[in-house]
C-alpha positions as CSV (number, residue, x, y, z in Angstrom):
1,X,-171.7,119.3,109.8
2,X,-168.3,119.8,112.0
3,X,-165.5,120.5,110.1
4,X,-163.4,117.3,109.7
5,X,-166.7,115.8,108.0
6,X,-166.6,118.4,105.5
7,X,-163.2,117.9,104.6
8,X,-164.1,113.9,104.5
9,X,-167.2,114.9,102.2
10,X,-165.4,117.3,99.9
11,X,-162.8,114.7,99.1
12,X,-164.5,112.2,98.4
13,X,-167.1,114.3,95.9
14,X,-163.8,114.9,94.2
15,X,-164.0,111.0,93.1
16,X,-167.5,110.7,92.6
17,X,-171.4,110.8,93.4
18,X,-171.9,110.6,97.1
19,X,-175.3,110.3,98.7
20,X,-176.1,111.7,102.6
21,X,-178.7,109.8,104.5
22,X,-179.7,112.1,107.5
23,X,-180.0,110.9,111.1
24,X,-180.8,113.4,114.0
25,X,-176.8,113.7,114.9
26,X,-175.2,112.2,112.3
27,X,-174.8,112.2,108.4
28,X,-173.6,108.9,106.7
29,X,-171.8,108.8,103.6
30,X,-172.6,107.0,100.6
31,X,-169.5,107.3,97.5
32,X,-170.9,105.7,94.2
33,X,-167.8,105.7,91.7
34,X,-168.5,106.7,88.0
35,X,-165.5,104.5,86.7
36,X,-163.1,101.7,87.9
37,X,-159.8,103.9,87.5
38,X,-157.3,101.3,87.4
39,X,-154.0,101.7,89.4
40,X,-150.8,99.3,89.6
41,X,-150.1,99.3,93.6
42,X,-146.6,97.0,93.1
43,X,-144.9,93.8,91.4
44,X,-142.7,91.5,93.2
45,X,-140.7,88.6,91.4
46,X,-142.0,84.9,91.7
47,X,-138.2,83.9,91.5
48,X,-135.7,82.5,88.7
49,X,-137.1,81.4,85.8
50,X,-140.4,80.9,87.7
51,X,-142.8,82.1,84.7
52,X,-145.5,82.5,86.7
53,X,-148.4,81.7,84.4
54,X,-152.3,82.0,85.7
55,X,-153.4,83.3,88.6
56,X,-156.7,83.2,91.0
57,X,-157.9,85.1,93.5
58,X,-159.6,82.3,96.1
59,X,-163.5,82.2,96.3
60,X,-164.3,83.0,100.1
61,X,-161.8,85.0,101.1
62,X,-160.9,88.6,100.8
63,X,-157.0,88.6,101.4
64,X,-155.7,85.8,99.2
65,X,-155.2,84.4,95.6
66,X,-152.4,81.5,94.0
67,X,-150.7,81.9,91.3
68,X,-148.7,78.5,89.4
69,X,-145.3,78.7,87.8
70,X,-145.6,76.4,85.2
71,X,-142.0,75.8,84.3
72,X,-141.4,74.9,87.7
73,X,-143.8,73.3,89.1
74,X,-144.9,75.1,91.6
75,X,-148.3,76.6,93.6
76,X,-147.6,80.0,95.4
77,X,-149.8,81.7,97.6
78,X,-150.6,85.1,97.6
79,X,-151.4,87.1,101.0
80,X,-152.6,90.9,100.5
81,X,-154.3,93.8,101.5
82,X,-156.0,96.7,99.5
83,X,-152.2,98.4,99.6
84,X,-150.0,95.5,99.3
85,X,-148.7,91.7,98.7
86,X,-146.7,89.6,99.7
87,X,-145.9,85.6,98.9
88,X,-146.7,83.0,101.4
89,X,-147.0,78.9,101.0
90,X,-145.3,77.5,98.4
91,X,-145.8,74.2,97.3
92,X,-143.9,72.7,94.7
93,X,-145.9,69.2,93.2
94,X,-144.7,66.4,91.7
95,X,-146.8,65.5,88.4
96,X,-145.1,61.9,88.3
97,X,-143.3,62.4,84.9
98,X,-140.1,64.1,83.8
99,X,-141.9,65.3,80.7
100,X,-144.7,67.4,82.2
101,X,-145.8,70.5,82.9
102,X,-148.6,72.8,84.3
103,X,-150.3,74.9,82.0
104,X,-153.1,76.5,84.3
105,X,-154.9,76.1,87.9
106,X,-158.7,77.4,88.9
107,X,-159.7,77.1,92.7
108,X,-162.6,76.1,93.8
109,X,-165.3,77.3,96.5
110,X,-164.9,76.3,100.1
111,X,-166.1,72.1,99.6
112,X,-166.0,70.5,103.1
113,X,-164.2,73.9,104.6
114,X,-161.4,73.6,101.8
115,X,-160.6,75.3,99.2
116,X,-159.0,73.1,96.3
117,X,-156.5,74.4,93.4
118,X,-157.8,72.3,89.7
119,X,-154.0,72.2,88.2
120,X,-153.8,71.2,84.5
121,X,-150.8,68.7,83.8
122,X,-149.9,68.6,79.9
123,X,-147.1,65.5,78.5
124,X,-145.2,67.5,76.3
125,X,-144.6,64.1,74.6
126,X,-148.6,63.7,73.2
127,X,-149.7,61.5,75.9
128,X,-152.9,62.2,77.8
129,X,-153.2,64.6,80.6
130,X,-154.4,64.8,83.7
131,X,-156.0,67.3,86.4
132,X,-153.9,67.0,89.8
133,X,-156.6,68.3,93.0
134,X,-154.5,70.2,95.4
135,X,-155.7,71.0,98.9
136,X,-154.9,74.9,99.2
137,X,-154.2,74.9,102.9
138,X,-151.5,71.9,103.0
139,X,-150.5,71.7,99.2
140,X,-151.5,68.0,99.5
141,X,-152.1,65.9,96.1
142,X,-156.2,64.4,97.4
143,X,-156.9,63.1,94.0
144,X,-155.8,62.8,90.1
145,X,-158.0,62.2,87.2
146,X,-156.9,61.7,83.6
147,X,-157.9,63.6,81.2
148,X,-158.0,64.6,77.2
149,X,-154.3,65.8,75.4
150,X,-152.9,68.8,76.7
151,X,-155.0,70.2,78.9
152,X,-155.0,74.0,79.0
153,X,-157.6,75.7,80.6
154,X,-159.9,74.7,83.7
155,X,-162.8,75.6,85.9
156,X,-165.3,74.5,89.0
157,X,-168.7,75.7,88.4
158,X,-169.7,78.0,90.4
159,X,-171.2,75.0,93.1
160,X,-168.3,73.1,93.1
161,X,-170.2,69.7,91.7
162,X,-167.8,69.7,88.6
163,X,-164.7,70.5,87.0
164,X,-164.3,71.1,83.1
165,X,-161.2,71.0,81.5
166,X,-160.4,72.3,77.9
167,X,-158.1,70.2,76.7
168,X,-156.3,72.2,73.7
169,X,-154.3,69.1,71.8
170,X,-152.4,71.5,69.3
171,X,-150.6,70.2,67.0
172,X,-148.1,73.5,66.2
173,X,-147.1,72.7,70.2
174,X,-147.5,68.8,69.8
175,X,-145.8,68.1,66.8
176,X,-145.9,64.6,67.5
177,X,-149.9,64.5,67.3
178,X,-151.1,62.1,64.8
179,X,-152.3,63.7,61.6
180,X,-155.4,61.7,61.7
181,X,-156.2,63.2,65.2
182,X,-158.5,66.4,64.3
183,X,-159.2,69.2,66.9
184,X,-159.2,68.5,71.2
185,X,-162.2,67.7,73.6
186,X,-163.8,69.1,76.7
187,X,-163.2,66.7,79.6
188,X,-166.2,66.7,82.9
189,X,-165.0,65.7,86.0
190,X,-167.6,64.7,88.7
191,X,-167.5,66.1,92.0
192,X,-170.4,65.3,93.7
193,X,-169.3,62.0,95.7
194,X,-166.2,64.7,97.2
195,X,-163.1,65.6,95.6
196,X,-160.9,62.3,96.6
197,X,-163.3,60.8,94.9
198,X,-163.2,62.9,91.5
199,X,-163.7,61.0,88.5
200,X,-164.3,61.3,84.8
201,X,-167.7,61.6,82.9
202,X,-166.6,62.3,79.6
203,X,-163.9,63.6,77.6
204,X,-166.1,64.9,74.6
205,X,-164.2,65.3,71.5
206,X,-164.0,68.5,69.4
207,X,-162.8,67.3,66.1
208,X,-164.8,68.7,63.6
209,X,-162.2,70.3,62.3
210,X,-158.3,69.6,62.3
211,X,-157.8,72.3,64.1
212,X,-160.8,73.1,66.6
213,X,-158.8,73.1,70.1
214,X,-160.6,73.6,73.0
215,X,-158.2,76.9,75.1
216,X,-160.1,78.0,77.7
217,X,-163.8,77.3,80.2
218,X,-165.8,79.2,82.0
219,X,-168.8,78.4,84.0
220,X,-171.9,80.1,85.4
221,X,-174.4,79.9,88.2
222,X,-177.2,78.0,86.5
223,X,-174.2,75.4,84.8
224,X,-173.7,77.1,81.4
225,X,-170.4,76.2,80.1
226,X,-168.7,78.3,77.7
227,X,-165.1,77.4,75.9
228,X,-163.1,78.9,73.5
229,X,-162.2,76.9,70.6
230,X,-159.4,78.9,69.2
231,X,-157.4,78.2,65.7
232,X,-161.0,77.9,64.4
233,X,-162.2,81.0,65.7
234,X,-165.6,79.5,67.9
235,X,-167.2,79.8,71.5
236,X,-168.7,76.3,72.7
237,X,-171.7,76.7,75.0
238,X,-173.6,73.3,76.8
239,X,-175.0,73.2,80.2
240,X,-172.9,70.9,82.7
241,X,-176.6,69.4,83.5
242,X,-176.6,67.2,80.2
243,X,-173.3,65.5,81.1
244,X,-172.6,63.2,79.2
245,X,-173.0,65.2,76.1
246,X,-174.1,64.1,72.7
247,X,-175.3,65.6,69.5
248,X,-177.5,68.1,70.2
249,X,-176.5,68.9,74.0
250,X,-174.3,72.1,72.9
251,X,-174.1,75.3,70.2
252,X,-170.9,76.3,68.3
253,X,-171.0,80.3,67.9
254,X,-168.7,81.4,64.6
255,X,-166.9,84.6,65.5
256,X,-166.4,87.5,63.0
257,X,-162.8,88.5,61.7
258,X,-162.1,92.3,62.6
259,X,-163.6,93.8,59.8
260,X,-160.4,94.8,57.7
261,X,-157.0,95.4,59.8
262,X,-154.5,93.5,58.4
263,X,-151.6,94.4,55.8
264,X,-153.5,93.8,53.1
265,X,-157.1,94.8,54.1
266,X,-158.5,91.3,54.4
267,X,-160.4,90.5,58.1
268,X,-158.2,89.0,60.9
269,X,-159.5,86.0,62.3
270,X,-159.7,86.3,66.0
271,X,-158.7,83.5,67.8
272,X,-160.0,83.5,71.4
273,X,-158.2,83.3,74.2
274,X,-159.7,84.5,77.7
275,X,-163.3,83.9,78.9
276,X,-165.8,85.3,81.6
277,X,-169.0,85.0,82.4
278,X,-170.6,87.9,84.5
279,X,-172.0,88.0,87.4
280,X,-175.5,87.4,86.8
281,X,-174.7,84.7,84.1
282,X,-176.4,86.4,81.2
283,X,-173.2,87.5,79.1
284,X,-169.8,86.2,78.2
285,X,-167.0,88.0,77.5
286,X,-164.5,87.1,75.0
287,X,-160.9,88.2,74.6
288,X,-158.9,87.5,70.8
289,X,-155.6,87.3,70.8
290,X,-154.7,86.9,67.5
291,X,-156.5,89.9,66.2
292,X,-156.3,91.9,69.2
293,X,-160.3,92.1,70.1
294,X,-163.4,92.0,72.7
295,X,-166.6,91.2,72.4
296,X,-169.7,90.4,74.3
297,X,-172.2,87.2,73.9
298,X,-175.4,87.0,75.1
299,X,-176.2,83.4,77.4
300,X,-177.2,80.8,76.7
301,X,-177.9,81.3,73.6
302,X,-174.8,82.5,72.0
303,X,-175.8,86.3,70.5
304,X,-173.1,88.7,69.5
305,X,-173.3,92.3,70.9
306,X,-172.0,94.9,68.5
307,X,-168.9,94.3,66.7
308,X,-165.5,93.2,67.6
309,X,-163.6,96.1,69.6
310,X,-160.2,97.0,68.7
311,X,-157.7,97.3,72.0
312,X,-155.2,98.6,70.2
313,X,-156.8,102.0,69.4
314,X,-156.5,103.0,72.8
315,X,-153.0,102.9,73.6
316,X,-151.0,106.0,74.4
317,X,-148.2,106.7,71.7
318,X,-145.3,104.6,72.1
319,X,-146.7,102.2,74.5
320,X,-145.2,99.0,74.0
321,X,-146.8,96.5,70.7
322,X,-145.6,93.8,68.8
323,X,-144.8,95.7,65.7
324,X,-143.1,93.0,63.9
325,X,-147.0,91.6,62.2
326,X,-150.1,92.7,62.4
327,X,-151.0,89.6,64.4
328,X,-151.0,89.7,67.8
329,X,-149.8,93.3,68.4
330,X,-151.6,93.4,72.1
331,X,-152.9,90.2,73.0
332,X,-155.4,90.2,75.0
333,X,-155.3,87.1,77.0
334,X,-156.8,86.1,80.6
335,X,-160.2,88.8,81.4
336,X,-162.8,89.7,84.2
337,X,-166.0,91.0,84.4
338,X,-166.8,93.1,87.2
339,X,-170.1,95.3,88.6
340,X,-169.7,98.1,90.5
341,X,-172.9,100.6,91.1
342,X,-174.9,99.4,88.7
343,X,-171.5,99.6,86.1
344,X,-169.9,96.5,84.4
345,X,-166.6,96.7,83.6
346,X,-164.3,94.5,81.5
347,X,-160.6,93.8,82.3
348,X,-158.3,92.0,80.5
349,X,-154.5,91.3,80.8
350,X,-152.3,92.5,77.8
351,X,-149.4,89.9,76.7
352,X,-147.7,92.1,74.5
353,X,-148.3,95.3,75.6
354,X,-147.5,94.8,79.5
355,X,-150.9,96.4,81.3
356,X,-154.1,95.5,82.6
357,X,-156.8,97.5,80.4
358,X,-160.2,98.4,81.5
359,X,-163.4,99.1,79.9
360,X,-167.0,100.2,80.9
361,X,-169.1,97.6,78.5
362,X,-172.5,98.7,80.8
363,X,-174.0,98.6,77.2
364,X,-172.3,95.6,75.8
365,X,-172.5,96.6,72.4
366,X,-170.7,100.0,73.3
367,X,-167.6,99.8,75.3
368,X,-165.9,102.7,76.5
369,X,-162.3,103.0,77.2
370,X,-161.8,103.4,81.3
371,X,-158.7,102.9,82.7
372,X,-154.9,101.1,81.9
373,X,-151.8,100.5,84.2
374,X,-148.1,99.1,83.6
375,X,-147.8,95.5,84.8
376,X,-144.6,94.0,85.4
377,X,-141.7,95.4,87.5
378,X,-139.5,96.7,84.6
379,X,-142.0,98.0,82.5
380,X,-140.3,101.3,81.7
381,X,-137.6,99.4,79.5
382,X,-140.0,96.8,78.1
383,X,-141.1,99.6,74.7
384,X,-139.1,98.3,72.3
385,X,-141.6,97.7,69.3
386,X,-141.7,93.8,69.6
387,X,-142.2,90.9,71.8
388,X,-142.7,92.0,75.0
389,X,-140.0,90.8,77.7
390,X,-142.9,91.4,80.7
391,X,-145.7,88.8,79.2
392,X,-148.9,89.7,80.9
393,X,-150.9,86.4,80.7
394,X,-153.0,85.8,83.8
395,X,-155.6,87.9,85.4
396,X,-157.3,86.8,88.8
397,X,-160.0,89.8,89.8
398,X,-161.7,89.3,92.4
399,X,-165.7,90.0,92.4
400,X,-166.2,93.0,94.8
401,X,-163.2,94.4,96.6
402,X,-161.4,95.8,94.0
403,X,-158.2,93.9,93.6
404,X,-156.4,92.3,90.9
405,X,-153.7,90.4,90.0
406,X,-151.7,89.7,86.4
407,X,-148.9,87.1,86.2
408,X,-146.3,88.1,83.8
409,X,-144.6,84.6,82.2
410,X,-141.7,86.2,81.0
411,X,-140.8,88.1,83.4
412,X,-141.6,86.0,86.4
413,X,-143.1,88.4,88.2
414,X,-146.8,89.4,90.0
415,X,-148.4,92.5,89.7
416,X,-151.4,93.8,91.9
417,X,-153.8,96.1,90.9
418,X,-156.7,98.2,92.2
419,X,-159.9,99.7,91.1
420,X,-161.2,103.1,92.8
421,X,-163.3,101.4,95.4
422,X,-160.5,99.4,97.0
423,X,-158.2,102.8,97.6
424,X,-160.7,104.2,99.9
């Protein structure tokens, strides 16, 4: 071996396994990495009171993601590389009414050689609302389809034949929702005639409760559908296939409480936020705001794995919580599941406490702590006990290079991340 390959080979043994496979004049090197080792690469601002809200890395490609600034408006896109960012198109849509805005955005595969941006329009004044299709390359408006109330989370599945829209309806944001309205509903848009010609198959309702509001979706390869019904503490799983739905076409998973955190000893209800399905479709993972937890769900048939893990326990000393209650001290909020050699790993954006956490949940009833990084750009003055001025909502992560994303709402700002694989 000549001696610039040994100093190639020694540092990358330094970082993990590696493998040689021997040819007559050459060795080539092979690193497998033993854990995702999270790193913030750099934040830039999205701009005065731009709140940038959710963000998505874009299905086909390996150098760009978009991110929406709900306050605003407005559809940014992304442009970077494994060491850096940087902002390109911005397209700032009209929603047709003075008393919208857009609460989140999922983009679809290539349909046609596009890629289309799903962007959820809510009317703060309780009317219905509606899902605006946004060509990515041009920022043009193809199509619009009405929808349930308040529409807060979206996504394609994975073939780009539907759309399906949990529409949220809550009535502690809409306080002008009839009291005799109970819970939200699911909405299904058809895709399959092309997306100018989107259009509605149902808008299911889930009102059996007053408060069981549909927050977020997430879709698998064979169709499965999972959403997170959150005041009532519930995952909703149906296959897109048996559109329209009806009794019998879908499960309702209870979620345990935390086991016993709280002031006064009694289990935390966990309230789920943030949803993904892993790669090979056969677990869910499940992020709870309210009491700060993860857990993992067997598909499709709705299992638990283990018992509700507690973020919150892995934070240095003194990083920044939200010490005022024992609600919501972390927030876990938008999440990812990711394999690397033969590892999965879970990553999840932290509202309150400004990072981007990672765990290695390879058994899913197990998860160990991995990696955390800052998020935001003035993280270092964002410790002060209580609400957190950064506001690390949405996570885009994409599938095999190694690069992340968080928008932070409060701050206006986008940070980028990396895992081990994408530094090398």
């Amino acid at each position: 071996m000549n001696k610039v390959l040994k100093v190639i080979s020694s540092t990358i043994m330094a970082s993990g396994l590696v493998f040689f496979v021997g040819c007559e004049d050459e060795e080539v090197v092979e690193t497998v990495y033993d854990s995702f080792d999270i790193q913030t690469v750099m934040s830039l601002t999205a701009g005065e009171d731009a709140n940038a809200e959710i963000v998505r890395t874009v299905p086909g490609t390996e150098d760009q993601a978009v991110f929406v600034s709900s306050a605003i408006g407005r559809l940014t896109v992304i442009n970077y590389t494994t060491s850096s960012f940087s902002f390109g198109s911005t397209y700032d849509l009209d929603p047709g009414s003075a008393t919208a805005e857009m609460t989140s955005i999922d983009v679809s595969i290539p349909i046609g050689g596009e890629n289309y941006v799903a962007v959820c329009v809510a009317e703060t004044d309780c009317a219905k609302g509606k899902i605006m299709f946004v060509k990515l390359s041009d920022g043009s408006i193809v199509s619009e389809v009405e929808v349930g109330y308040n529409p807060d989370g979206t996504a394609f599945t994975k073939d780009g034949s539907f759309l399906v829209v949990a529409c949220e309806d809550d009535r502690e944001d809409r306080p002008c929702k009839p009291e005799d309205r109970h819970g939200g509903s699911v909405s299904i848009i058809d895709l399959t005639g092309g997306v100018a010609n989107a259009s509605l198959v149902q808008d299911f309702a889930v009102d059996w409760d007053p408060d069981s509001e549909p927050e977020h979706a997430e879709t698998s390869a064979d169709g499965t559908v999972i959403v997170s019904i959150q005041e009532t503490s519930q995952i909703m799983i149906f296959n897109v296939a048996d559109a329209p739905l009806a009794e019998g076409d879908y499960t309702v998973v209870d979620l345990p409480d935390d086991g016993g955190t709280s002031d006064d000893g009694a289990g935390l209800e966990c309230e789920p936020d943030g949803l993904f399905i892993s790669p090979d479709g056969t677990m869910a993972l499940i992020s709870s705001e309210r009491n700060g937890t993860f857990q993992l769900m067997s598909l499709p048939g709705g299992t638990l794995y283990g018992n509700p893990y507690i973020v919150e326990n892995d934070l240095p000393s003194g990083w920044q919580r939200d010490d005022r209650s024992y609600k919501k001290r972390t927030e876990p909020e938008e999440c990812s599941l990711v394999e690397k050699d033969d590892k999965l790993y879970a990553v999840f954006a932290l509202q309150e406490s400004h990072a981007v956490i990672v765990y290695d949940v390879t058994d899913p009833a197990n998860p160990v702590f991995d990696s955390m990084a800052p998020a935001g750009i003035d993280y270092e003055n964002d410790n002060g006990m209580e609400k957190s001025t950064i506001g690390s909502e949405g996570l885009g992560m994409h599938q095999t290079n190694g690069v992340a994303f968080s928008a932070n709402e409060r701050e206006g700002s986008i940070s980028m991340f990396t895992a081990a694989w994408a530094r090398e």
